[in-house]
N, CA, C and O atoms as a DFTB+ gen file, in Angstrom:
444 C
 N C O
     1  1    -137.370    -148.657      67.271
     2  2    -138.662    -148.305      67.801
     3  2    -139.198    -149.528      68.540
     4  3    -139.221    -150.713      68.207
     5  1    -139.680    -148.814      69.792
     6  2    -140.444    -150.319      70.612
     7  2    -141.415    -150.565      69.963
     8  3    -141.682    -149.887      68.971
     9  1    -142.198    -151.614      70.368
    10  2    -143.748    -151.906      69.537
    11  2    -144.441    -152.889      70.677
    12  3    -144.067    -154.036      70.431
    13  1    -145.145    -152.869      71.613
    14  2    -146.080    -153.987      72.250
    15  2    -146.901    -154.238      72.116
    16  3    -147.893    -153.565      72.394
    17  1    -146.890    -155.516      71.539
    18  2    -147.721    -156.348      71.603
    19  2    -148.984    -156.669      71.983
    20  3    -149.784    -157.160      71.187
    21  1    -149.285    -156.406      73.305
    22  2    -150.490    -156.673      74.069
    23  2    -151.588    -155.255      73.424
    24  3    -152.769    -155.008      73.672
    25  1    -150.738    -154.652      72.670
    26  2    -151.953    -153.343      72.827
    27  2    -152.221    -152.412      74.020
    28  3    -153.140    -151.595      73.949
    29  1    -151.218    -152.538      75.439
    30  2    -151.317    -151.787      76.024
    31  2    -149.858    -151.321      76.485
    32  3    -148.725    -151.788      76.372
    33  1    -150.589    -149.845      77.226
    34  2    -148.893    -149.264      77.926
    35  2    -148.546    -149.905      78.973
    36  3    -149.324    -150.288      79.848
    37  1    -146.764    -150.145      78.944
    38  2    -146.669    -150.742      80.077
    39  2    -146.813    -150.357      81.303
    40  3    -146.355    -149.222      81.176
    41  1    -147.095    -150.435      82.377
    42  2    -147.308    -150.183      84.151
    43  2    -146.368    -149.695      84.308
    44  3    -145.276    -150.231      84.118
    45  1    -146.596    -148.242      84.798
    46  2    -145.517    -147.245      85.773
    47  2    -145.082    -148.609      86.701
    48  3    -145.703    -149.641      86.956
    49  1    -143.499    -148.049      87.150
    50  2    -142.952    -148.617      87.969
    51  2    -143.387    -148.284      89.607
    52  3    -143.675    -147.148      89.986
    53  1    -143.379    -149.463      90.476
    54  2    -143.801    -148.777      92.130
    55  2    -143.499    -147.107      92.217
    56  3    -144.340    -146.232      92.424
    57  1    -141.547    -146.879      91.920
    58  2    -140.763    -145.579      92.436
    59  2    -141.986    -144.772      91.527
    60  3    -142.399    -143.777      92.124
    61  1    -142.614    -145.009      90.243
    62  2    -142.936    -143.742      89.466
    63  2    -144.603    -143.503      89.968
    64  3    -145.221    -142.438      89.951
    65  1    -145.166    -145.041      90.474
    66  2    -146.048    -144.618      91.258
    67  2    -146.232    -143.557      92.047
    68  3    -146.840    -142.514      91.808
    69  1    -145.470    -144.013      93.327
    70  2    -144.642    -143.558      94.786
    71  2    -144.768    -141.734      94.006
    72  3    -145.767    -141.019      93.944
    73  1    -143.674    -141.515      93.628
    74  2    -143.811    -140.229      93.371
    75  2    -144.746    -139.439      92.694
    76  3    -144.671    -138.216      92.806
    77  1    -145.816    -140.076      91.848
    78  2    -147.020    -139.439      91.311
    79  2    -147.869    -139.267      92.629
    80  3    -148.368    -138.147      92.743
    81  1    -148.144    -140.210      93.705
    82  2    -148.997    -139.829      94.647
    83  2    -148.145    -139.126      95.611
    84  3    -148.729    -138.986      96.686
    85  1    -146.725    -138.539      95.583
    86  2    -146.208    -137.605      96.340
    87  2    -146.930    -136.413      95.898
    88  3    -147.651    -135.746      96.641
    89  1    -146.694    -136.148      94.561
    90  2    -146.653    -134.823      94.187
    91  2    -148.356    -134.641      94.122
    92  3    -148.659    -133.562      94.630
    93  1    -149.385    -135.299      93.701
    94  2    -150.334    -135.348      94.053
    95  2    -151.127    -134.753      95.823
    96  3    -152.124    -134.102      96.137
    97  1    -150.219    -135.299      96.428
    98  2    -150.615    -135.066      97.786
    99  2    -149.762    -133.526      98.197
   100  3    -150.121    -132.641      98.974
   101  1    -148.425    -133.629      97.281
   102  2    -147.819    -131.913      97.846
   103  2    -149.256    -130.896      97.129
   104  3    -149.879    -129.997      97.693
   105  1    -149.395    -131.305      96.089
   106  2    -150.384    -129.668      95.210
   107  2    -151.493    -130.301      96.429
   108  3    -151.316    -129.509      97.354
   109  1    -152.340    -131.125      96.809
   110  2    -153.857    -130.861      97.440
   111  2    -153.168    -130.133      99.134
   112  3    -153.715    -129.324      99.884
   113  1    -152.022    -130.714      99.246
   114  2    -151.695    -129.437     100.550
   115  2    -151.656    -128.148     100.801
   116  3    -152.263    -127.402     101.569
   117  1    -150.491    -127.970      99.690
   118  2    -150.318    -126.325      98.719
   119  2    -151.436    -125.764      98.819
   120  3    -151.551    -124.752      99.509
   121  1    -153.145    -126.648      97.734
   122  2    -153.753    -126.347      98.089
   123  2    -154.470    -125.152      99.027
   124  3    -154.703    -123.947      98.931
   125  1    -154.736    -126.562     100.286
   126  2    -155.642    -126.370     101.066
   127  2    -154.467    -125.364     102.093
   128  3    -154.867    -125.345     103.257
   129  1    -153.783    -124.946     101.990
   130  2    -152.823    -124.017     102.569
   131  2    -152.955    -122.803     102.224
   132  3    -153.071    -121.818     102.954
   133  1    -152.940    -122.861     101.202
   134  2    -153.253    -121.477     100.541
   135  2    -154.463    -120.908     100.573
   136  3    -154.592    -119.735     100.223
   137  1    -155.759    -121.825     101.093
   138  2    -157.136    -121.599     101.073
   139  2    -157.119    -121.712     102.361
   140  3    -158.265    -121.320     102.578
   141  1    -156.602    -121.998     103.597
   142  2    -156.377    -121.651     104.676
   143  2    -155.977    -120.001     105.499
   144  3    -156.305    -119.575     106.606
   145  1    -155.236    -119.449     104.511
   146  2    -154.292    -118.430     104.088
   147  2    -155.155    -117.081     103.856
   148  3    -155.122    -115.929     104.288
   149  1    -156.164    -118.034     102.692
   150  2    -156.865    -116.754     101.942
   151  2    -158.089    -116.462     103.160
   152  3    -158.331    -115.366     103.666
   153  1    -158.641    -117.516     103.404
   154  2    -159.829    -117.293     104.536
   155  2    -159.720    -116.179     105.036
   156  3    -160.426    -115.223     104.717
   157  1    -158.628    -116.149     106.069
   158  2    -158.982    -115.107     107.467
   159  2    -158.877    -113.691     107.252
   160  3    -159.185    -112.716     107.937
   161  1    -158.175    -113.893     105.710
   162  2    -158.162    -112.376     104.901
   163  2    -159.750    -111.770     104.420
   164  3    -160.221    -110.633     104.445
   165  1    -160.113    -112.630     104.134
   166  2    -161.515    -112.280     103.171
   167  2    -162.823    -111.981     104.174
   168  3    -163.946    -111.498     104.031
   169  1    -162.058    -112.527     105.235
   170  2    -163.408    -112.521     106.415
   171  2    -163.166    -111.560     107.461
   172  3    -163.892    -111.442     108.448
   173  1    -162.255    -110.956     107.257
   174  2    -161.796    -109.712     108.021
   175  2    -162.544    -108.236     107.485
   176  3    -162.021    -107.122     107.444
   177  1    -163.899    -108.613     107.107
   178  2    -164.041    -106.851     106.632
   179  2    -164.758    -106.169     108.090
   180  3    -165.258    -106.949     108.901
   181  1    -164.767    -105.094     108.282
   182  2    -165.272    -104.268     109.327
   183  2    -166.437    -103.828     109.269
   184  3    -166.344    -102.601     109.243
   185  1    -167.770    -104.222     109.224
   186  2    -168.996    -104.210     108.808
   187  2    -169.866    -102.967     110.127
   188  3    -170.185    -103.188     111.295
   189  1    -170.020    -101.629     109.234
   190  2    -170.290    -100.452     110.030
   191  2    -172.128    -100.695     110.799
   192  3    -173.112    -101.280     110.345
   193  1    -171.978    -100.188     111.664
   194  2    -173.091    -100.202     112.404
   195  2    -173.775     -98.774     112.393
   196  3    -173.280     -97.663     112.206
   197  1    -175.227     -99.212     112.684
   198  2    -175.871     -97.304     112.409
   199  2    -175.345     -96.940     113.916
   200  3    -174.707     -97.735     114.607
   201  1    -175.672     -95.754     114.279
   202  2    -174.988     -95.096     115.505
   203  2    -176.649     -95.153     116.358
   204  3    -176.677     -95.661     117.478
   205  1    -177.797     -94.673     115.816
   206  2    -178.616     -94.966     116.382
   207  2    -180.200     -95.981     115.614
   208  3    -180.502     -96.148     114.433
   209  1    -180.742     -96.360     116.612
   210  2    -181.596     -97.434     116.214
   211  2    -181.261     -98.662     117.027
   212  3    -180.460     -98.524     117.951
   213  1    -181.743     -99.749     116.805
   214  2    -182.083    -101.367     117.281
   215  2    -180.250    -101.744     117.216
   216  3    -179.838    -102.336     118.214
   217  1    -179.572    -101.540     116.506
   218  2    -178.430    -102.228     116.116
   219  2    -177.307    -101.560     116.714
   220  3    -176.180    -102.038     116.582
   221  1    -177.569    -100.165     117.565
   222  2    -176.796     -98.919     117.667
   223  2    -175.365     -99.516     119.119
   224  3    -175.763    -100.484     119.767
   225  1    -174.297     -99.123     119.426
   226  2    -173.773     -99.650     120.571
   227  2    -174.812     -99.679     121.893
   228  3    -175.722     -98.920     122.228
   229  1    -174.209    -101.022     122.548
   230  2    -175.161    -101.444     123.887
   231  2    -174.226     -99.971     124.730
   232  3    -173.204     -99.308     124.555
   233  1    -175.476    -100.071     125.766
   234  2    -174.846     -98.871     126.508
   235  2    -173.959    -100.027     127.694
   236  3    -174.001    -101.230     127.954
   237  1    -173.129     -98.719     128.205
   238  2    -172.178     -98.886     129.064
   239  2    -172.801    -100.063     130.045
   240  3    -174.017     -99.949     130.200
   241  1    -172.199    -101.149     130.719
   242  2    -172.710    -101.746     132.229
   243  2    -172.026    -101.266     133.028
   244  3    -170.929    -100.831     132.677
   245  1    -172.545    -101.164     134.698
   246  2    -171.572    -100.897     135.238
   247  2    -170.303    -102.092     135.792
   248  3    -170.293    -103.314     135.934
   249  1    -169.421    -101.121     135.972
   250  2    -168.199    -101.634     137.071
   251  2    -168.510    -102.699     137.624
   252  3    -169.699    -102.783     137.932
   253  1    -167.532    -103.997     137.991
   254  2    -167.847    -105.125     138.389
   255  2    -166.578    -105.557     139.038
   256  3    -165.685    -104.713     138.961
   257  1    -166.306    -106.543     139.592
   258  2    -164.947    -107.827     139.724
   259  2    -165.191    -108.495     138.465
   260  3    -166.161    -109.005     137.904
   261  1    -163.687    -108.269     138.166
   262  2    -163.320    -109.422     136.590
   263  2    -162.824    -109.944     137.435
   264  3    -162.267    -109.488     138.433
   265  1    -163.094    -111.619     136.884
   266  2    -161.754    -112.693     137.691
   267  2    -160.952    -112.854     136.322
   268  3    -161.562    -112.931     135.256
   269  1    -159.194    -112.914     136.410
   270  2    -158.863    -113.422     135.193
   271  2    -158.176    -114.967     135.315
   272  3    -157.507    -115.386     136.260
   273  1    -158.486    -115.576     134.268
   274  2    -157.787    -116.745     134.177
   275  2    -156.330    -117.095     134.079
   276  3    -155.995    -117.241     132.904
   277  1    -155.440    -117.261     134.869
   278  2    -154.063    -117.335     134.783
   279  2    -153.091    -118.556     134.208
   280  3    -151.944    -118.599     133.764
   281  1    -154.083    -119.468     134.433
   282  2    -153.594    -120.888     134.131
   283  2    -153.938    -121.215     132.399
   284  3    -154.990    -121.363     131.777
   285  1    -152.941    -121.231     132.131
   286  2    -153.589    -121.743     130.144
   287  2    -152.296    -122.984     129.663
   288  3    -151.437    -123.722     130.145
   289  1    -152.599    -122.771     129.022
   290  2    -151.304    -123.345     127.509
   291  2    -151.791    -125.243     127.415
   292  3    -152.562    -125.904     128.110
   293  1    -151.182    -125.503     126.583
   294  2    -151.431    -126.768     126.090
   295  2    -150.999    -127.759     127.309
   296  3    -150.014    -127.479     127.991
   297  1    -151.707    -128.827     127.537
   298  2    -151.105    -129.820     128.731
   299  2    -150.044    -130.524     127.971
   300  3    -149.850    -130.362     126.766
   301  1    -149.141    -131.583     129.005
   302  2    -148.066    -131.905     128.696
   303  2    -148.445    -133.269     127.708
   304  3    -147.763    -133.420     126.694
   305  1    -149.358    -134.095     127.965
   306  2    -149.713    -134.963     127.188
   307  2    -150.208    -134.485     125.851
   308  3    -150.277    -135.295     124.926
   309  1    -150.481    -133.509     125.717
   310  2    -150.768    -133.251     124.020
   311  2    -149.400    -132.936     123.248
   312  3    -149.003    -133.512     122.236
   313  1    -148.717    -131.819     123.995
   314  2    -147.279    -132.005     123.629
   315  2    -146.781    -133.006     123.440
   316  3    -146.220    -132.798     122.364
   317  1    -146.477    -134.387     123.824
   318  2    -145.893    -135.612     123.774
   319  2    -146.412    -136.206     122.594
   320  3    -145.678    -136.616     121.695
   321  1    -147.671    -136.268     122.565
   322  2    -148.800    -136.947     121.695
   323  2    -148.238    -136.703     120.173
   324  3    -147.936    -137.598     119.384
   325  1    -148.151    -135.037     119.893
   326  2    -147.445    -133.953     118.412
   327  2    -146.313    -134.257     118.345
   328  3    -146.065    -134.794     117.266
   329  1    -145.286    -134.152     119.142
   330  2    -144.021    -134.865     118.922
   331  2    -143.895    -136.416     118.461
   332  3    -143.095    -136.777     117.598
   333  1    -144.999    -137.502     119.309
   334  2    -144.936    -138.620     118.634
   335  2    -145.041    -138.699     117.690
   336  3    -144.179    -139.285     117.035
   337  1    -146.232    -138.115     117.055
   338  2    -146.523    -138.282     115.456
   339  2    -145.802    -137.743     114.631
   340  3    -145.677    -138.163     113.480
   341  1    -145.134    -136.584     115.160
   342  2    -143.869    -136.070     113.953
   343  2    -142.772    -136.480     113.880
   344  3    -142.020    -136.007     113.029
   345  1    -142.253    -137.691     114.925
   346  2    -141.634    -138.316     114.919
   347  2    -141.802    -139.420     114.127
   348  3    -140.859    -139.710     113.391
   349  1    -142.640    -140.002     114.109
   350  2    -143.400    -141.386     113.082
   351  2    -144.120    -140.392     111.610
   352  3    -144.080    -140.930     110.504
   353  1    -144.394    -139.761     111.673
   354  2    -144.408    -139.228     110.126
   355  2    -142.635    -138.971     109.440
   356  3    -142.168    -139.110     108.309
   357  1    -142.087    -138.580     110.652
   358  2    -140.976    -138.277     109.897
   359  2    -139.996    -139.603     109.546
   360  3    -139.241    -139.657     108.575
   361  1    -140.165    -140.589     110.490
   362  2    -139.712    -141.903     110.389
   363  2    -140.170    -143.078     108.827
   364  3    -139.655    -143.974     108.158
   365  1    -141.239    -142.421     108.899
   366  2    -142.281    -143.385     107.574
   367  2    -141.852    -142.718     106.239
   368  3    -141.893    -143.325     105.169
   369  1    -141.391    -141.290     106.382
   370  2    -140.919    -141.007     105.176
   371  2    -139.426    -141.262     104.770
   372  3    -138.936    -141.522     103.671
   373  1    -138.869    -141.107     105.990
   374  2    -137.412    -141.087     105.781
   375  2    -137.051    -143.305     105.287
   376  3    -135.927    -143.637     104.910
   377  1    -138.054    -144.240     105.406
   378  2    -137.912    -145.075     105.080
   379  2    -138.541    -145.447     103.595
   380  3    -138.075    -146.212     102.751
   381  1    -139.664    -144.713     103.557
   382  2    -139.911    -144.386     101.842
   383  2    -139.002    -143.903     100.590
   384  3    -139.029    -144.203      99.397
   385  1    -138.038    -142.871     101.493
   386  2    -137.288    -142.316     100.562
   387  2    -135.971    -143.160     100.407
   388  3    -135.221    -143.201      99.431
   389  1    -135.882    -143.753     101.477
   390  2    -134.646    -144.995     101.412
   391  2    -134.828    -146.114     100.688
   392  3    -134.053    -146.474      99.801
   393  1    -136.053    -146.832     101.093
   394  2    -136.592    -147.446      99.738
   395  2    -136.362    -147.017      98.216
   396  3    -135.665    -147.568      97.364
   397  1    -137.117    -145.923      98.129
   398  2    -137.322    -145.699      96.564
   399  2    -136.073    -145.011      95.930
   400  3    -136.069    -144.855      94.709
   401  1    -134.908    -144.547      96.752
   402  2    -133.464    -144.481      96.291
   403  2    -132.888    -145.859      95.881
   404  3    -132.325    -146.035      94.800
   405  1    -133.079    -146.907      96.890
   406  2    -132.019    -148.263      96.866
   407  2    -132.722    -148.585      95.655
   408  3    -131.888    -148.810      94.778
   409  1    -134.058    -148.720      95.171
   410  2    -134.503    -149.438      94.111
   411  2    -134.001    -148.639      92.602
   412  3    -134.194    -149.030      91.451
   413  1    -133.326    -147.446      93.059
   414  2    -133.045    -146.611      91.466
   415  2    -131.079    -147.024      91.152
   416  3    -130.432    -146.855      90.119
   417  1    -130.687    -147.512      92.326
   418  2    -129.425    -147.588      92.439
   419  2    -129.371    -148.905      91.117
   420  3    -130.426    -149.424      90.753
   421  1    -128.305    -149.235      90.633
   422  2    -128.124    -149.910      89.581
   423  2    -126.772    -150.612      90.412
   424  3    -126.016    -149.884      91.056
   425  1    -126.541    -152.193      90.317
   426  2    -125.212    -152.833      91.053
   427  2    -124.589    -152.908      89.997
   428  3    -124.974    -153.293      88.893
   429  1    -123.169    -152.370      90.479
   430  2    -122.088    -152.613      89.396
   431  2    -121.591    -154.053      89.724
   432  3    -121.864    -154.710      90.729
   433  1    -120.641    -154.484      88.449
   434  2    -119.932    -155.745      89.287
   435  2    -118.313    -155.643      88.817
   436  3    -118.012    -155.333      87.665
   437  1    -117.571    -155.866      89.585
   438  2    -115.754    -155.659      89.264
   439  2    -115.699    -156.920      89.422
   440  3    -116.295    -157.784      90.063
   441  1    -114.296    -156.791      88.221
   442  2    -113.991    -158.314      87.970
   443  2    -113.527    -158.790      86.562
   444  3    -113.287    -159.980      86.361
């Protein structure tokens, strides 16, 4: 049986850190994903109108020129911008996880 001394527990290691604030940060995503999710459901009800009175459909306008807008979509600099960062998010993790593997590795020695 261990026994310490000081009266206290010893300090999680960095790796056991590291992964408590992973999984910490996966559930508040999960989360807010799932409450992202639920929103547009709950706010979708079809709320009936009287047919006549103050609130009743506007009447018809007439006939006009619509102009329509043809030109849309995201410019090319925002595209570039989302790719950078998922490139450097994906870079910052893939060196976290290389880190906190090499530090679990144990060196053998032959001989």
């Amino acid at each position: 049986m261990f026994t310490f001394t000081t009266g206290r527990a010893p300090r999680p290691s960095g790796g056991t850190q590291l992964r408590r604030i992973i999984t910490v940060l996966s559930v508040v995503a999960a989360a807010v994903l799932a409450w992202a999710a639920a929103v547009p459901a709950a706010s979708a009800a079809i709320i009936p109108v009287p047919g006549d009175g103050p609130y009743g459909p506007a009447p018809a306008a007439k006939g006009g020129t619509v102009q329509v807008i043809t030109a849309g979509g995201m410019p090319g600099w925002q595209i570039t911008l989302i790719a950078l960062a998922a490139a450097l998010a994906a870079a910052t993790a893939a060196i976290f996880l290389d880190r906190a593997r090499a530090s679990r590795r144990t060196i053998t020695h032959t001989g």
